[in-house]
C-alpha positions as CSV (number, residue, x, y, z in Angstrom):
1,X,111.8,111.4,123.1
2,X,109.0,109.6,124.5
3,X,109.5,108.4,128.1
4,X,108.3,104.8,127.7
5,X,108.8,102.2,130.7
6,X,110.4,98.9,129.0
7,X,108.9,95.9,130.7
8,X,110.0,92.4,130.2
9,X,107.5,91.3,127.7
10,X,103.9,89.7,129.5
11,X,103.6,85.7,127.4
12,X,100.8,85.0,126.5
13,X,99.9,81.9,128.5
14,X,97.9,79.1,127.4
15,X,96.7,76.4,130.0
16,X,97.1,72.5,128.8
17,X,95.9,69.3,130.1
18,X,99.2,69.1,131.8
19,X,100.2,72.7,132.5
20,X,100.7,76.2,131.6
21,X,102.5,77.0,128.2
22,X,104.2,80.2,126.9
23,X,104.5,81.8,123.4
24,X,107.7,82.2,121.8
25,X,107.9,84.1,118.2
26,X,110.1,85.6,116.0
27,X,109.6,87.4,112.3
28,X,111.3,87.6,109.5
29,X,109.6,91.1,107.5
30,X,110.0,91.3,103.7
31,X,110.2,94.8,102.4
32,X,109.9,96.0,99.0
33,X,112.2,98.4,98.4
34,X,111.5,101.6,97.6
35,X,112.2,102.1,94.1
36,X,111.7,102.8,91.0
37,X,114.3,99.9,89.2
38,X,115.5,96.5,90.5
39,X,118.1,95.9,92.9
40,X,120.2,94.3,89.9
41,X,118.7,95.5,86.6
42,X,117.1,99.0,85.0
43,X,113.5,97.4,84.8
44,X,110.2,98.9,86.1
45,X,109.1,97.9,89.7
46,X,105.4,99.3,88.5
47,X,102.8,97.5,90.2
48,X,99.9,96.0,88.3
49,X,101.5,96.2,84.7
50,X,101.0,93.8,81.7
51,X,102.7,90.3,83.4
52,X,105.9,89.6,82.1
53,X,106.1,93.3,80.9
54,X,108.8,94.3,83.5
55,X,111.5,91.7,82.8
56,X,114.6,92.8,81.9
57,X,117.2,90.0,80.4
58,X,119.3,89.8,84.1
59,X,116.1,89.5,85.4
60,X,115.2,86.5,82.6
61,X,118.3,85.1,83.6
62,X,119.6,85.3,79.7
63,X,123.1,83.8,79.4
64,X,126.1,86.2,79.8
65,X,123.8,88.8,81.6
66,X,125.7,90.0,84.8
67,X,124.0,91.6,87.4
68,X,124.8,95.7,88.4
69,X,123.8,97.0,91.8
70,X,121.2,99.8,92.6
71,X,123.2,102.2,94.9
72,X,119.5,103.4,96.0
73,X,118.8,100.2,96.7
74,X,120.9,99.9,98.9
75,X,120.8,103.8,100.2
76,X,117.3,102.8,101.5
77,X,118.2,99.9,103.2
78,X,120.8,101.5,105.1
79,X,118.4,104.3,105.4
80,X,116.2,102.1,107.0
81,X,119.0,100.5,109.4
82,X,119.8,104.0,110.9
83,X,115.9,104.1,111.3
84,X,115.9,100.8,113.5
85,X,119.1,101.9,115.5
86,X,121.4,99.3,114.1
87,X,124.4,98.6,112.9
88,X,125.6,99.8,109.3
89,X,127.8,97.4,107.9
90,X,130.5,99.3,106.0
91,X,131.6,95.9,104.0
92,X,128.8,92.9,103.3
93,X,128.6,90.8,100.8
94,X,126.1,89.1,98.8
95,X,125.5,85.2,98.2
96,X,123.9,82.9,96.3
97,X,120.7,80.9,97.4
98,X,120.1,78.0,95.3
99,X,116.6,76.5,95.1
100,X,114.1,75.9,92.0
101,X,111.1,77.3,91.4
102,X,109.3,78.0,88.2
103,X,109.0,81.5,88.6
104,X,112.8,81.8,89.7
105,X,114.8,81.9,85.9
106,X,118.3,81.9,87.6
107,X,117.4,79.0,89.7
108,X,119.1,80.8,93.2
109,X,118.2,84.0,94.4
110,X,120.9,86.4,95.2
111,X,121.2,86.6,99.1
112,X,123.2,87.7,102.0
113,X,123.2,85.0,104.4
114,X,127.4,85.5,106.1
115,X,128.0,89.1,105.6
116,X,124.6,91.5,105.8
117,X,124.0,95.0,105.0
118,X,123.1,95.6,108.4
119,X,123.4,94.3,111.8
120,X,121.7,94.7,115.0
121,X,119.2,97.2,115.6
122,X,116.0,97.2,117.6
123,X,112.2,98.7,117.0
124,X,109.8,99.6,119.9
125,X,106.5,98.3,120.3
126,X,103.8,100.6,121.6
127,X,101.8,98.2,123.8
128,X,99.8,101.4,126.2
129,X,100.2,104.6,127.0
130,X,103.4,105.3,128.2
131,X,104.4,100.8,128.0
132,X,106.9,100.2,125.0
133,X,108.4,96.7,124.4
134,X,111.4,96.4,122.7
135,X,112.0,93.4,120.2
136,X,115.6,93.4,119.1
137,X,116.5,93.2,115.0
138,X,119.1,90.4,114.3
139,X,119.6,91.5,110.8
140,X,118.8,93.1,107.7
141,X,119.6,91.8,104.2
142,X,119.2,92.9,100.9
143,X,118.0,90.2,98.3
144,X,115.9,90.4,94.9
145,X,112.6,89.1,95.0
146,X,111.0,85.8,92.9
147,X,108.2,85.9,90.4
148,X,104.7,84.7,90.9
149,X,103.5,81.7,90.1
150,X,99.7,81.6,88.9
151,X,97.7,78.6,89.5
152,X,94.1,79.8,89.6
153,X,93.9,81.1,86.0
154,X,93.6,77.4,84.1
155,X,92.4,74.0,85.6
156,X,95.4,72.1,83.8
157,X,98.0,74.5,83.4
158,X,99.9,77.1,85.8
159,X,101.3,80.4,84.9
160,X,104.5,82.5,85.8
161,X,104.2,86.3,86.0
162,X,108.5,87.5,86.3
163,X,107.5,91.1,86.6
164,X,108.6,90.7,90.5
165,X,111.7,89.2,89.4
166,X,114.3,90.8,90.9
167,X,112.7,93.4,93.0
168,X,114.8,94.7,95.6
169,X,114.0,93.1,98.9
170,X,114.5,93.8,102.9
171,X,114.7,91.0,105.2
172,X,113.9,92.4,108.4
173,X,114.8,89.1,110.7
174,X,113.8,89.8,114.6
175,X,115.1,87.7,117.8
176,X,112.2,86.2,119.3
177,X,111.4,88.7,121.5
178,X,107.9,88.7,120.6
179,X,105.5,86.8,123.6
180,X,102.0,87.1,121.9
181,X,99.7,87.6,119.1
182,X,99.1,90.9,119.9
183,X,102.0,92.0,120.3
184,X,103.4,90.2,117.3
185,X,100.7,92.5,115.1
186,X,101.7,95.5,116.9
187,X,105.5,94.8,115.9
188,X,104.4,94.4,112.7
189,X,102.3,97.7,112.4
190,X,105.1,99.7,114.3
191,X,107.8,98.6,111.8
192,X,105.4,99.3,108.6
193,X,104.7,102.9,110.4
194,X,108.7,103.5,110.3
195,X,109.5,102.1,107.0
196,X,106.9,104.5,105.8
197,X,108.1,107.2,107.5
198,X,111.4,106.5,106.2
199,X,110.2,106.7,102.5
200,X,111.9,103.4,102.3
201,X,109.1,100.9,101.6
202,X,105.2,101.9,101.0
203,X,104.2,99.3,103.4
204,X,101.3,98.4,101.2
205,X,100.2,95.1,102.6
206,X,97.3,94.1,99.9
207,X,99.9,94.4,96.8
208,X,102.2,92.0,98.7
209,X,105.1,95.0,99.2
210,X,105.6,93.9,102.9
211,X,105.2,90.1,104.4
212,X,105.8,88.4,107.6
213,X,107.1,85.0,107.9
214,X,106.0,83.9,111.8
215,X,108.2,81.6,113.7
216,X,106.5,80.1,116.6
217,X,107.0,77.7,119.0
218,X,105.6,76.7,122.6
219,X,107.5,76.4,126.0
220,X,107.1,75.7,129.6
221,X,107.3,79.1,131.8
222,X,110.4,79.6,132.7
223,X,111.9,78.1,129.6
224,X,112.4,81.5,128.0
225,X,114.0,83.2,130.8
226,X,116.3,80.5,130.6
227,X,117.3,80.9,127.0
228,X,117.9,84.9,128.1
229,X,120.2,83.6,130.7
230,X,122.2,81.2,128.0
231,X,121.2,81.8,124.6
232,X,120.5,78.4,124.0
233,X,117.7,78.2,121.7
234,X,117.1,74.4,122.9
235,X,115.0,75.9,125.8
236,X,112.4,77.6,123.5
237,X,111.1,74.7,121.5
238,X,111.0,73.4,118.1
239,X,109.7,76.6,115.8
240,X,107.7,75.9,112.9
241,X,107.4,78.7,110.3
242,X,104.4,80.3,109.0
243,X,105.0,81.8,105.3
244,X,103.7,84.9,103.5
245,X,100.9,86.5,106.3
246,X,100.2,89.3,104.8
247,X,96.9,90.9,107.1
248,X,97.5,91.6,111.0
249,X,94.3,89.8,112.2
250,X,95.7,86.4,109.9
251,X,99.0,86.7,111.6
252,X,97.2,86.6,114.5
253,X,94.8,84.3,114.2
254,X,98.1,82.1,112.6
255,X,100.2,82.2,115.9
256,X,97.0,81.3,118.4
257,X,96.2,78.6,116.5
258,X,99.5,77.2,115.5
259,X,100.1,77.6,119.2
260,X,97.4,75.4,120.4
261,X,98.8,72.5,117.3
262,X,102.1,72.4,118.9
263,X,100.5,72.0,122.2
264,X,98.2,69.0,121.5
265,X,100.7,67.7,120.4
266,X,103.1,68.0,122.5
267,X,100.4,66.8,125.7
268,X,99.8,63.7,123.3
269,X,103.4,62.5,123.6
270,X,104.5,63.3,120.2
271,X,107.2,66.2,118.7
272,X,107.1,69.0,116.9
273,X,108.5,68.3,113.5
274,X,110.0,72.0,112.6
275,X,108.8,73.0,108.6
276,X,107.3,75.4,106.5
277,X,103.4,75.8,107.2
278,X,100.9,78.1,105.5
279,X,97.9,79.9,106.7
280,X,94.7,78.8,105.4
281,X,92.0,82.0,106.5
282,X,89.0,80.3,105.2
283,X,89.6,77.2,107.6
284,X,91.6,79.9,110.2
285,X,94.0,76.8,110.7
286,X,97.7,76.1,109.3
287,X,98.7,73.8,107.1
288,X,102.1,71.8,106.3
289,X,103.7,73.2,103.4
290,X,107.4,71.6,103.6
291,X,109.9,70.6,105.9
292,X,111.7,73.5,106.6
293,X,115.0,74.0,105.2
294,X,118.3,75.1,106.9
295,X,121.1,77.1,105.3
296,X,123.0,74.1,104.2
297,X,120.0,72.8,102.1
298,X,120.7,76.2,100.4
299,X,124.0,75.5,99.3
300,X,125.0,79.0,100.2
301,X,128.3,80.3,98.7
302,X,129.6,83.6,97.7
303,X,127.8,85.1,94.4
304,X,131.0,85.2,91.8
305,X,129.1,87.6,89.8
306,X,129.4,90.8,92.4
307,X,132.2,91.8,94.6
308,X,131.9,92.5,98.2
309,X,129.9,95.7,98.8
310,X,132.2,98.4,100.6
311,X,131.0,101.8,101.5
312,X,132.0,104.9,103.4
313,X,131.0,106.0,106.8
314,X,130.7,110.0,105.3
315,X,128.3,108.1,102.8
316,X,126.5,106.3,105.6
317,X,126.4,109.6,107.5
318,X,125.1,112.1,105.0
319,X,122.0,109.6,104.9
320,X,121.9,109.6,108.7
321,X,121.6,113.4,108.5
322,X,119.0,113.4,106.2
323,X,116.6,110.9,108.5
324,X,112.8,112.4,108.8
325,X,111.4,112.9,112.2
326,X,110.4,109.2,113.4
327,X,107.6,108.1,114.7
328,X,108.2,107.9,118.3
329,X,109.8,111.8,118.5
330,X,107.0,113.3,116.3
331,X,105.0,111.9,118.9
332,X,106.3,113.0,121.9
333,X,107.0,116.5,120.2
334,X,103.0,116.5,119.5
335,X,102.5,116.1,123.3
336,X,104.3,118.6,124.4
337,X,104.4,121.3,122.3
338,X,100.6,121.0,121.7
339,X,99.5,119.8,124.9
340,X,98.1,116.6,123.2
341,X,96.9,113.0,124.9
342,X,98.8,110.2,124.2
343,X,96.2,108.8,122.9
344,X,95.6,111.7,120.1
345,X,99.2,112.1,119.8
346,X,99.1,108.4,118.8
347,X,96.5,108.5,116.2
348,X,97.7,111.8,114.5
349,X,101.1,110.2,114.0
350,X,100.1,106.2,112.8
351,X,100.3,108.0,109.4
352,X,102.9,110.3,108.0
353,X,100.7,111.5,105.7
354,X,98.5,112.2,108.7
355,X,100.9,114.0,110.8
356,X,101.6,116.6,108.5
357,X,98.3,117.0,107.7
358,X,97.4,117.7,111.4
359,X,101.2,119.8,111.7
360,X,99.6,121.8,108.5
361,X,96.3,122.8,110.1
362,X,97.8,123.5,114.0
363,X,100.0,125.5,112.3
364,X,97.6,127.9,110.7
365,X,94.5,127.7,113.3
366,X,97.1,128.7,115.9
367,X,95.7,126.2,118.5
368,X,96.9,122.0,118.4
369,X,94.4,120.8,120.6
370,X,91.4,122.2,119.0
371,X,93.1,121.1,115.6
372,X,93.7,117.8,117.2
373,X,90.1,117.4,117.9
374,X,88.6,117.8,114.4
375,X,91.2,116.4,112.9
376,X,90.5,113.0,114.6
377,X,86.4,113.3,115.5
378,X,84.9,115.6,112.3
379,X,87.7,114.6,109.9
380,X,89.6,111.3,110.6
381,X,85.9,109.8,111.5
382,X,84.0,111.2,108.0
383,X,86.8,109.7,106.1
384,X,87.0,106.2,107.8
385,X,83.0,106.0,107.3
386,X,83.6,106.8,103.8
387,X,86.7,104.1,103.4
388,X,89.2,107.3,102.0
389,X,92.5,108.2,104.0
390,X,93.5,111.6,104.9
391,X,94.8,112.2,100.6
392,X,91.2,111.9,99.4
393,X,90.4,114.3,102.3
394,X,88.0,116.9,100.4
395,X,88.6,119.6,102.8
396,X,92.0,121.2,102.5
397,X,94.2,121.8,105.7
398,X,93.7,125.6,105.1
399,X,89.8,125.1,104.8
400,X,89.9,122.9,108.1
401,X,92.4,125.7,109.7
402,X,90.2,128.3,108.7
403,X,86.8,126.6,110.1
404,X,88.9,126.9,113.5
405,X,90.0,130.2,113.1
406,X,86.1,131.5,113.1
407,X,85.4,129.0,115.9
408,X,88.7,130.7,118.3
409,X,87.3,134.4,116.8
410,X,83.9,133.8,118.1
411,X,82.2,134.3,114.9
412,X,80.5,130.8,114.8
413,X,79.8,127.9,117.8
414,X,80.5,124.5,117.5
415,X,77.2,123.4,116.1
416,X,77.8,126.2,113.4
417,X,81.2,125.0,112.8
418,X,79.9,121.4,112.4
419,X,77.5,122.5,109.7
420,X,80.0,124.7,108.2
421,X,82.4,121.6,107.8
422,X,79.5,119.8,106.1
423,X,79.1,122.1,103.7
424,X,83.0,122.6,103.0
425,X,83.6,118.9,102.9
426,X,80.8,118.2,100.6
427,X,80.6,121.5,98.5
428,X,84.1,123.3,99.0
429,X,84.8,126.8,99.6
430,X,86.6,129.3,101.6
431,X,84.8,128.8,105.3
432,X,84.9,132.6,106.0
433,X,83.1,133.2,103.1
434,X,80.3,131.0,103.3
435,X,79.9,131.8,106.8
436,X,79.8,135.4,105.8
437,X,77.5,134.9,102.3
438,X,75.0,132.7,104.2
439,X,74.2,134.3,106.8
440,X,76.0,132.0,109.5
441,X,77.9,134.3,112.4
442,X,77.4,133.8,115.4
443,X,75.1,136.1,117.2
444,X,77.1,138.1,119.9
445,X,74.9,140.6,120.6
446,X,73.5,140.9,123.9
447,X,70.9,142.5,123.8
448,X,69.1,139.9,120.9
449,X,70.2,137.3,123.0
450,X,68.6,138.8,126.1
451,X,65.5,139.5,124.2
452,X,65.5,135.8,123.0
453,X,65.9,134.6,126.8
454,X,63.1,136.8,128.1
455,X,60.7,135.9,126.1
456,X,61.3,132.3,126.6
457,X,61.7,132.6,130.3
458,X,58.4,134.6,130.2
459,X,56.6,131.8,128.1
460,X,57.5,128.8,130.7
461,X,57.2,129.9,134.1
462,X,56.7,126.3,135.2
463,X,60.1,125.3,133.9
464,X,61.4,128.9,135.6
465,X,60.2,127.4,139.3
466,X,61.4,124.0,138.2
467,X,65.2,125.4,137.3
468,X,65.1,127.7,140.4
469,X,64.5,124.6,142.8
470,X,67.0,122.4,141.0
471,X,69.7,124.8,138.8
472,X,71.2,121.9,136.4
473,X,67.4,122.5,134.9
474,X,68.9,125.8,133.5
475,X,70.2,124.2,130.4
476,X,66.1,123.6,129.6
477,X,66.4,127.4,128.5
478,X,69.8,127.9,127.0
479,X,68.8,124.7,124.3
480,X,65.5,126.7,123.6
481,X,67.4,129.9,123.6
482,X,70.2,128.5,121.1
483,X,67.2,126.8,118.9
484,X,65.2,130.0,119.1
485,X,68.4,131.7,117.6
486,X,68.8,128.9,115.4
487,X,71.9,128.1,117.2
488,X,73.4,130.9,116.2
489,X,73.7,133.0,119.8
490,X,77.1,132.9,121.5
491,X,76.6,129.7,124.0
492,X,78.8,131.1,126.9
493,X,76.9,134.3,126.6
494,X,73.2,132.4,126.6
495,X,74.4,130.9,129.7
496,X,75.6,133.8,131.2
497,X,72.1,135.5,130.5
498,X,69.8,133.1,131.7
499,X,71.8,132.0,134.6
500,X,71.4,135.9,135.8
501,X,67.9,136.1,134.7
502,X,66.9,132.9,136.5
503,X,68.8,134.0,139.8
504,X,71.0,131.0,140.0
């Protein structure tokens, strides 16, 4: 595993009129599911189809329908427990939330607010190389999604869309263990890098499949080591919610600037009334949306429509078994059994899809750090400039494996190989065979190469006095050597050669 040094978490500090203040900040994450049907009904959880095309009658809330629960549902959210270290609940139950909303038919949403699916777990922030912080989970709860309502569509009328009715959700609730906005994003990034290494949720931000809620409030240093000491949350502040940030540079723009809001007005005399606030990115400043509820507002109490959910510990540990490497041991195995930075070992694994892309083509070049290196420099950066990820990559793991195979051989240099990947990624091919039917070994013989050196040696005897009064001048003739050659010759073996020729 990797050997990270926990420290306690660094506030972020912001100086007032009347002193120093201190972040506090907890999340609650939403996480679709996983899935292919609902967490109570057989409909499609397709994204982007026809609206209203994906409503089964549970989901319509039709009289006498009775909701049935998705055992894979649940399988990934237990899945995902096991991934955050917690606690798997072998008995929970589920509850009803009641609330109305247009786009919620049932008028409550089916909860668990007494007994959840999982307990306590915890998730580790990379903050540096080698610095992890670690921001306890409280909780995770399965629950079924609302619709969406659509206001934008009509200037007198609103629409409801129920396709996301009933979609099988995670609430991923933290303690607030989170100090900054920083390191509130890179929670939220580390936990979306799990769940998709998991399988259990795609993470996909844009299409709405993973949300933060941010609760923040403001305190006096000293204030939160104080609620360490005594778990009383009275020393952290009155917390005011930020709903539905769905971007990492919102959610952090959302926390600095609610921040500063609390603090005016707290220096001005006044209180922090706790609600529900939204972000507005245009104006980059939040604005009140409600007053935020508590669970009694909710009128909580047991759903009569589904009995407790009980389930086994062999069923709980077959899953455990069947866990992928996670991020933070794929990591660490990257850096030691290749050799890798933690830097590069960090990049290759932000993805799954582009660890085993990089696994693939270590595998069968025979050499991880030279992989490593196009991988993230030729590769990684073509495809970024391009806007693709690693599966529109053109070039194949086996072509990229086999463009370092001739590299390790000797048969082509570097500048070779970088032309050779230009024509793969942009033509295709087998790279042994286009270095082979145009023309592009590397030269290796000596005696060309010596032949190429003497005659440019001979041609510039200036430049020969200049090199032998100052030797780093030597690299004059190995550039005119390798452009003479077309930079074909064998670079160690050009410097080799003119180095002896020039007496250095």
């Amino acid at each position: 595993m990797l050997d990270l040094s926990f420290e306690s978490p660094k506030p972020k500090v912001i100086a007032g009129a009347t002193g120093d203040w201190e972040l506090v900040i907890g999340m609650e994450i939403h996480a679709q599911v996983a899935s292919r049907a609902k967490l109570f009904s057989g409909a499609s959880t397709q994204f982007g189809a026809e609206p209203n095309s994906n409503v089964s009658f549970v989901d319509a809330a039709m009289p006498g329908m009775l909701p049935v629960v998705n055992e894979f549902c649940i399988e990934q959210a237990v899945r995902t427990g096991l991934g955050l270290k917690a606690q798997i609940n072998l008995v929970s139950a589920f509850d009803r939330k009641n609330y109305f909303y247009p786009d919620l038919p049932q008028g409550y949403q089916i909860s668990q607010l007494y007994h959840p699916l999982v307990g306590e777990g915890e998730v580790i922030v990379d903050m540096g190389a080698g610095v992890g912080r670690r921001v306890r989970i409280e909780r995770i709860h399965v629950e079924q999604d609302a619709g969406k309502s659509i206001h934008d569509m009509d200037p007198t009328m609103s629409f409801v869309d129920l396709n996301r009715t009933g979609v099988a959700l995670m609430e991923i609730v933290s303690r607030p263990d989170i100090r900054g906005p920083e390191e509130a994003a890179a929670y939220v990034t580390k936990l979306r890098q799990i769940l998709r290494y998991l399988g259990t949720c795609d993470g996909n931000m844009q299409n709405g499949n993973l949300r933060a809620d941010v609760n923040v409030s403001v305190c006096r240093p000293g204030d939160y080591e104080r609620y360490q000491e005594t778990q009383d949350f009275g020393h952290l502040g009155t917390r005011c919610e930020i709903k539905n940030m769905n971007s990492m540079r919102f959610i952090q723009a959302a926390i600095e600037y609610e921040a500063r809001r609390q603090i005016a007005i707290l220096e001005d005399g006044g209180a922090v009334v706790q609600e529900t606030r939204l972000f507005d990115p245009d104006k980059g400043e939040t604005r009140s949306m409600r007053s935020k509820e508590e669970a009694h507002d909710y009128r909580y109490f047991p759903c009569p429509d589904l009995l407790p959910l009980e389930i086994e510990q062999d069923w709980v540990d077959g899953i455990a078994a069947s866990l992928p490497e996670l991020p933070d041991a794929k990591k660490a195995r990257f850096m030691g059994d290749f050799g890798l930075t933690d830097y590069d070992a960090s990049v290759l694994t932000a993805d799954v899809a582009n660890a085993a892309y990089f696994e693939a083509v270590a595998a069968e070049a025979g050499d991880g750090k030279l992989a490593a290196n196009w991988v993230i420099n030729e590769l990684f950066g073509r495809l970024k400039k391009e806007g693709h990820d690693i599966t529109d990559s053109p070039v194949s793991a086996g072509q990229l494996a086999g463009i370092i195979k001739l590299i390790r051989a000797g048969d082509i240099s570097g500048k070779i190989a970088k032309d050779l990947f230009e024509i793969v990624y942009t033509e295709g091919g087998d790279p042994a065979a286009i270095v082979e039917d145009r023309g592009m070994k590397q030269v290796t013989d000596t005696g060309a190469i010596e032949q190429a050196v003497d005659e440019i040696i001979a041609a510039n005897p200036a430049q020969v006095e200049k090199a032998k009064a100052n030797p780093k001048l030597a690299g004059w003739f190995v550039g005119q050597v390798m452009k003479a050659t077309g930079g074909k010759a064998n670079p160690k073996a050009v410097n080799e050669i003119v180095t002896a020729r020039l007496g250095l």
